[in-house]
C-alpha positions in Angstrom: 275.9 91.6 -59.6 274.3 94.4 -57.6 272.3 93.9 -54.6 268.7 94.7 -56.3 269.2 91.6 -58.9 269.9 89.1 -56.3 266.8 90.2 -54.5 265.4 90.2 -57.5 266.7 86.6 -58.5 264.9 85.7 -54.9 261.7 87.3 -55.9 260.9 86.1 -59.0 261.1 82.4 -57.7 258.2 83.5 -55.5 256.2 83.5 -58.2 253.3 87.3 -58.4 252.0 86.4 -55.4 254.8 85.8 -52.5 253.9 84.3 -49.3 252.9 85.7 -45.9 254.8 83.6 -43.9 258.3 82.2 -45.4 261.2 79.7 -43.9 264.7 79.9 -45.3 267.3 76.9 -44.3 270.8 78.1 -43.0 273.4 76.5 -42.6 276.4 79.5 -41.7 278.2 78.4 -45.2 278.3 81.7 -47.3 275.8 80.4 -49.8 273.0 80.5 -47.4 273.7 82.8 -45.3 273.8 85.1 -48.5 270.3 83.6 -48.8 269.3 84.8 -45.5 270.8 88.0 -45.8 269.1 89.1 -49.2 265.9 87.8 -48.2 265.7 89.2 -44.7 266.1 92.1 -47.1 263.1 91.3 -49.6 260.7 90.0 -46.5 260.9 93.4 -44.8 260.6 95.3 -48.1 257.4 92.8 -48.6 256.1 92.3 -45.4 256.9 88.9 -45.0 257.4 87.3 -42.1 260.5 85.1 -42.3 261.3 82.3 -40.1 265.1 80.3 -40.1 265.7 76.7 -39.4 269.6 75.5 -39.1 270.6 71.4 -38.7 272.9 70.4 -36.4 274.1 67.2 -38.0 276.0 66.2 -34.8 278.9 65.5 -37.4 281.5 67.7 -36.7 282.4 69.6 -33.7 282.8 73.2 -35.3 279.0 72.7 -36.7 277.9 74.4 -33.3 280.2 77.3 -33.8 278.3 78.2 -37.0 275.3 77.9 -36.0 276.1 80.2 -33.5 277.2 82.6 -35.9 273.2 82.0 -38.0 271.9 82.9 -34.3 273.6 86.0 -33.9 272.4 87.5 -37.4 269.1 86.5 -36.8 269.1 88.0 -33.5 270.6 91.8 -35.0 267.8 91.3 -37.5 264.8 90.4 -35.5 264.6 87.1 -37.0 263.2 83.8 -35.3 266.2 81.1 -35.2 265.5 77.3 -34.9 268.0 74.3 -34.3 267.2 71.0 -34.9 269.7 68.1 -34.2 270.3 65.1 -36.0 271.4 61.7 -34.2 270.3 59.6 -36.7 273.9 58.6 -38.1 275.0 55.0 -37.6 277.9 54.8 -40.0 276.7 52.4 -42.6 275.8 53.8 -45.6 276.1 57.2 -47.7 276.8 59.4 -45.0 276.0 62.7 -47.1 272.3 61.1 -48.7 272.0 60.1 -45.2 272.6 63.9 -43.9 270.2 65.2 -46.5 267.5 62.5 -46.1 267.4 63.9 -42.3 267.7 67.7 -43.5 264.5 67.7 -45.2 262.7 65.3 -42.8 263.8 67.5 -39.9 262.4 70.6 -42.1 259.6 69.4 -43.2 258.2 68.9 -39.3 259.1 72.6 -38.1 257.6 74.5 -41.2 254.5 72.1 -41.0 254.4 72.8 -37.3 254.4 76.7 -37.9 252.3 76.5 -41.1 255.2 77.7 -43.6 254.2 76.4 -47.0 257.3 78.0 -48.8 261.0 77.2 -47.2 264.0 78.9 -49.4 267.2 76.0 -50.3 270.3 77.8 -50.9 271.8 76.1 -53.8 273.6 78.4 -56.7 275.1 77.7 -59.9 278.3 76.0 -58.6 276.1 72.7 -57.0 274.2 72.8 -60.5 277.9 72.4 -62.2 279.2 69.9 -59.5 276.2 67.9 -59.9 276.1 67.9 -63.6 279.8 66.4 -63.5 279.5 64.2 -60.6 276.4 62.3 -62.6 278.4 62.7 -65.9 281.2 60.7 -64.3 278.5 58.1 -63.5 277.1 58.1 -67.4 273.8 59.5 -66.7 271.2 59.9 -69.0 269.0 63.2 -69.8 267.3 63.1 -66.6 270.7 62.6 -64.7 272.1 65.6 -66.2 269.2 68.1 -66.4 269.3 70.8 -63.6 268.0 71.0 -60.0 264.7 71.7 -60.0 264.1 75.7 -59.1 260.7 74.6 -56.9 259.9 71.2 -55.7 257.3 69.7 -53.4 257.8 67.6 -50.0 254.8 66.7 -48.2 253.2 69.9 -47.7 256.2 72.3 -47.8 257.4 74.1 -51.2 261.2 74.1 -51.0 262.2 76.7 -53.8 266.2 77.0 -55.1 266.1 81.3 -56.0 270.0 80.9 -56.6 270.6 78.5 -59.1 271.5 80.9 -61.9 274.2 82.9 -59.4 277.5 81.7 -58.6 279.2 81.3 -55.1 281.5 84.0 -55.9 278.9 86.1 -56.6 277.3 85.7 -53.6 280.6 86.0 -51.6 281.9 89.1 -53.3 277.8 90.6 -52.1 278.5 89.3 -48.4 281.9 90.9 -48.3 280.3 94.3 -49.5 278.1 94.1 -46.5 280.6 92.9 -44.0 278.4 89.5 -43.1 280.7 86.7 -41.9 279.8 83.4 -43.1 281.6 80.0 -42.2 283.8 77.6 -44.3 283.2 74.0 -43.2 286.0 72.1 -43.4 284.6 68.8 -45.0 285.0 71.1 -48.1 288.7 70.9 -48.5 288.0 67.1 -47.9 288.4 65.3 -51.0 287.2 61.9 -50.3 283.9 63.1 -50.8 283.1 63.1 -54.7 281.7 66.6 -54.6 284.6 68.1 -53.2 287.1 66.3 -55.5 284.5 67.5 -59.1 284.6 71.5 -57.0 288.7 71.1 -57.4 288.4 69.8 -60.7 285.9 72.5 -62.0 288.1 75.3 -61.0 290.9 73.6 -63.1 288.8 73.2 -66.1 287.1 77.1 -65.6 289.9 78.7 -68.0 288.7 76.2 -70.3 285.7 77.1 -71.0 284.1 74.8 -68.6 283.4 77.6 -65.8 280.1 76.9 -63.3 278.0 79.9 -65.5 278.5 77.4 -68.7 277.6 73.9 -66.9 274.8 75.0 -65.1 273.7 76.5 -68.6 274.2 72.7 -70.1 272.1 71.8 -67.2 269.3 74.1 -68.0 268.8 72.5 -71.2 269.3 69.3 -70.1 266.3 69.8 -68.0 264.4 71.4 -70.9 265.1 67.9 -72.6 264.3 66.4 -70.0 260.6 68.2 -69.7 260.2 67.8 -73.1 260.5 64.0 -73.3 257.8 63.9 -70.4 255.4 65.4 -72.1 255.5 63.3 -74.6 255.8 60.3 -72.3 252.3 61.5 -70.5 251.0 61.3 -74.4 252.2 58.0 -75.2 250.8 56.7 -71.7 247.4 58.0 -72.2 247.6 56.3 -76.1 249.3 52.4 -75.3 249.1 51.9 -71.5 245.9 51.1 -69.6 245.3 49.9 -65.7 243.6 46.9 -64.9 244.0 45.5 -61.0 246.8 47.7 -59.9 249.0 46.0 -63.2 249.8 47.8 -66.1 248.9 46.8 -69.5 250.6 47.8 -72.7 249.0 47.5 -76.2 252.4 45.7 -77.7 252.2 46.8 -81.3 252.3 50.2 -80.4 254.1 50.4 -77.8 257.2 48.7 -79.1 256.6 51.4 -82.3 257.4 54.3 -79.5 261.5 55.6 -79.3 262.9 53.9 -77.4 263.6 56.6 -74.9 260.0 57.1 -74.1 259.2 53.8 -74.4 262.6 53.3 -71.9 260.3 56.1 -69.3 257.0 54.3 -69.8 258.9 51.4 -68.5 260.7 52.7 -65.8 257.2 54.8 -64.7 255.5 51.6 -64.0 258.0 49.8 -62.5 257.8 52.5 -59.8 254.3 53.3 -59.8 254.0 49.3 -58.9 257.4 48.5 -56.3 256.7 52.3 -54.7 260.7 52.9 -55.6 262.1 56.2 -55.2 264.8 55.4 -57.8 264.6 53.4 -61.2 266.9 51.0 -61.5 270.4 51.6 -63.4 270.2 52.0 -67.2 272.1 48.6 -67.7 269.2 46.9 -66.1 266.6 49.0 -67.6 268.2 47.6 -70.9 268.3 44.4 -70.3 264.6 44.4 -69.8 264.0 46.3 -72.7 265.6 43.6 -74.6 263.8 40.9 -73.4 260.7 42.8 -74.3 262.0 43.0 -78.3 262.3 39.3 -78.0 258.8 38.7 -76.0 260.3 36.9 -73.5 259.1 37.4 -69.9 261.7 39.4 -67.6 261.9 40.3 -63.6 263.5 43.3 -62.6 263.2 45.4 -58.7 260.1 43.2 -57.7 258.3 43.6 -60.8 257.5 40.7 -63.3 257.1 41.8 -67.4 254.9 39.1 -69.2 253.3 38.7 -72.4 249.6 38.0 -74.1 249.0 37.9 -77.0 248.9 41.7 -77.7 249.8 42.9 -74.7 252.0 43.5 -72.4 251.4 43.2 -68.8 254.0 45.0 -66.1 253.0 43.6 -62.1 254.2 42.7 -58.8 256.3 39.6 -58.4 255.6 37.1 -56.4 258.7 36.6 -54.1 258.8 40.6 -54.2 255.6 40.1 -51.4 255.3 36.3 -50.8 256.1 37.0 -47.2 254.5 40.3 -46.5 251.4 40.7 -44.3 249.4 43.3 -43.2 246.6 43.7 -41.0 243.2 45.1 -42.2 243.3 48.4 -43.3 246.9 49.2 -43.1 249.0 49.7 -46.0 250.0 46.4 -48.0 252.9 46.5 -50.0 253.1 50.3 -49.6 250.7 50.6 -51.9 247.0 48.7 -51.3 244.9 48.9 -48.9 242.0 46.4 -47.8 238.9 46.8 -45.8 235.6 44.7 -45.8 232.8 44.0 -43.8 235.1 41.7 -41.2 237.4 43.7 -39.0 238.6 40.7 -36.7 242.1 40.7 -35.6 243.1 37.0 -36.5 242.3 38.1 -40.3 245.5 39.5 -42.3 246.1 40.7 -45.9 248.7 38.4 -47.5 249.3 36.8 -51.5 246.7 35.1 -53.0 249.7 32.5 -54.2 249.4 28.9 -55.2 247.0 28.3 -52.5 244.2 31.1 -53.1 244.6 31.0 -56.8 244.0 26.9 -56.5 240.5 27.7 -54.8 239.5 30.0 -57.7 238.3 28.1 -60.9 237.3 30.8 -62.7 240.8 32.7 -62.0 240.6 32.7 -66.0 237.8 35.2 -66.6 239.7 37.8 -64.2 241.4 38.4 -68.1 244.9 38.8 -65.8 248.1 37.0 -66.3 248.0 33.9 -64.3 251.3 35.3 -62.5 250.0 39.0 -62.2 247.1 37.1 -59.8 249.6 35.4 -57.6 250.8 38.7 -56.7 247.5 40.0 -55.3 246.4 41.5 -52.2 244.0 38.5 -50.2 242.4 38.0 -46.9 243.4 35.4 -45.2 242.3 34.1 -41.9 245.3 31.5 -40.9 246.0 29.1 -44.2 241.9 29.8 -45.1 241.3 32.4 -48.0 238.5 34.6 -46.9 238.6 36.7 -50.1 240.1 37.7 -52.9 238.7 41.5 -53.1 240.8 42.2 -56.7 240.2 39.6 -58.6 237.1 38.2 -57.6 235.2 41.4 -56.2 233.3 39.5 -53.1 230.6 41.6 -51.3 232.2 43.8 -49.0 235.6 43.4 -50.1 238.1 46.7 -51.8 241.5 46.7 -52.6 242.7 49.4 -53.9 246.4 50.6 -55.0 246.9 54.1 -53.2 245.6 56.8 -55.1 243.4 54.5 -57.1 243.7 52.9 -60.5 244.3 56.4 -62.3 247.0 57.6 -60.0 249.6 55.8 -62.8 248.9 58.8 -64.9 248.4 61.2 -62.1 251.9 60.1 -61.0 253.4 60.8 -64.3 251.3 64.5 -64.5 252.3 65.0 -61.3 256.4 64.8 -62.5 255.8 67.7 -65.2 
């Protein structure tokens, strides 16, 4: 592959109108500093001014070395080089989701600092095939196995992936035909890490058949599957599912007459939409509740409660998910309402209605809310003394609101197109 169709590769992700300012993430590794090169190339061509950010993880000692080497292209070219370090690692946990959670944090600050809109990811073809295995190995479903997605959204920054369709050798045999040095970290030969261990494996299955070009193929249509059945989701919401309260109703009849794969993502979309999760629960669980829900029988799962009435089917907060969280006025309850009234005073809190609030409401009934699904709700409280119940019983003054309002269940599942 010639220089002029990687550029081009880059320039088409930009969409017809590329931006005026642009950030590119570099980490020395000859993926993106292929990146850099070829769009150091495109930004002068275009007039773009093009900014570089490298993370030092504060993992290894040869990471400074590296970064070094970014530095010293970005200096020949002109080009504005920024280090951030990381000390965030404690050594619990997923050290590599840990790495990346920081990555884009750390990102995210400096282009919103310098007002870049659009920052470039290096991933190619080879972490689309990786990927794809490492999830198969773990039985993933459509969404599992569908590709990266070329442009995605964080906070205000656009991180777009140009390389996806082009391979790491691809990109190395272009580096070596301009004599750019690039770094080979060594946690890439280390095969305790399951991404490592899949890259050894692919290049034992490539004379099969099963070369990076094919797999990240299989994931492009995965993720055409994967689009396809949102759609239809976002069709099926607007046609069974309703909002009432910050809980979700389902018309039953209908909804239990969906495939069960879209009913599976109505299921899993309100789930989230209620908990504020980042990730649905495994499949296994996911099943179990949709089993429980052919059989009508009522069903917790992640801090969420599934009940039944008569026709419905209601999907809310459980009560021990928040019966010990408190908020003050105004600040964000449950990571997802927020209360304010005509009494700011610093004694009141927002807590559960519960046993105790519900007991003073005796016409809790007309609310046309599962009993439990009330329990659940945002209240005022001033000590053990309900001051008001602002969703269920509306008292002058009072709003709760789920962030984003009661339509932000469908905006949420536009917003995944």
């Amino acid at each position: 592959m010639d220089d002029a169709r990687l550029i081009a590769a880059i320039s088409a992700q930009l969409l017809q109108d590329p931006p005026e300012t642009l950030g590119v993430a570099v980490s020395g590794g000859g993926d993106s500093m292929a990146l850099l090169a070829l769009t150091a190339d495109l930004a002068r061509a275009g007039g773009i001014s093009l900014h570089v950010i490298s993370v030092d993880h504060g993992l290894r000692s040869g990471a400074r070395d590296e970064l070094a080497l970014v530095g010293d292209f970005c200096a020949a070219q002109k080009l504005p080089h920024h280090v951030e370090n990381w000390q965030g690692w404690d050594g619990t946990g997923n050290l590599q989701g840990a790495a990346r959670a920081a990555r884009y944090h750390l990102i995210n600050r400096w282009a919103e600092e310098l007002g870049i809109a659009t920052v470039l990811l290096g991933h190619t073809a080879d972490d689309q095939a990786e990927t794809l295995m490492m999830r198969l190995a773990r039985g993933a479903g459509v969404d599992g196995l569908s590709a990266m997605a070329a442009r995605m959204q964080r906070g205000g920054v656009t991180y777009v992936r140009p390389l996806l369709d082009i391979t790491r050798a691809e990109l190395r045999d272009y580096l070596k035909s301009r004599n750019i040095t690039w770094a080979d970290d060594p946690s890439n030969e280390d095969t305790s890490f399951a991404r490592v261990a899949m890259r050894q494996a692919l290049a034992q299955l490539e004379p099969l058949g099963l070369s990076a070009k094919t797999l990240s193929g299989v994931a492009q249509n995965m993720r055409q599957a994967r689009d396809a059945l949102e759609a239809q989701t976002v069709l099926a919401a607007h046609k069974v599912a309703s909002v009432q309260a910050g809980t979700v109703r389902f018309d039953l009849q209908p909804y239990l007459a969906l495939p069960t794969e879209i009913s599976r993502r109505l299921l899993v979309h309100a789930i989230l939409w209620i908990n504020s999760g980042a990730y649905p629960s495994r499949r296994g669980g996911i099943a179990a509740v949709q089993a429980a829900i052919q059989e009508r029988r009522r069903v917790t799962l992640d801090g969420c409660q599934v009940t039944f009435t008569q026709d419905h089917m209601w999907v809310f907060r459980e009560l021990n998910a928040v019966r010990d969280t408190r908020s003050d006025l105004g600040a964000l309850w449950d990571n997802r309402w927020r209360v304010s009234g005509p009494d700011d005073s610093r004694q009141l809190q927002v807590a559960p209605l519960g046993e105790a609030g519900l007991a003073t409401m005796a016409d809790w009934r007309d609310q046309g809310l599962p009993r439990d699904a009330l329990l659940s709700m945002p209240a005022v409280w001033n000590g053990q003394e309900l001051v008001a119940a602002p969703v269920s019983d509306a008292p002058n003054g009072w709003l709760a609101e789920p962030t984003g309002g009661q339509d932000s269940f469908f905006a949420a599942l536009q917003t995944r197109q």
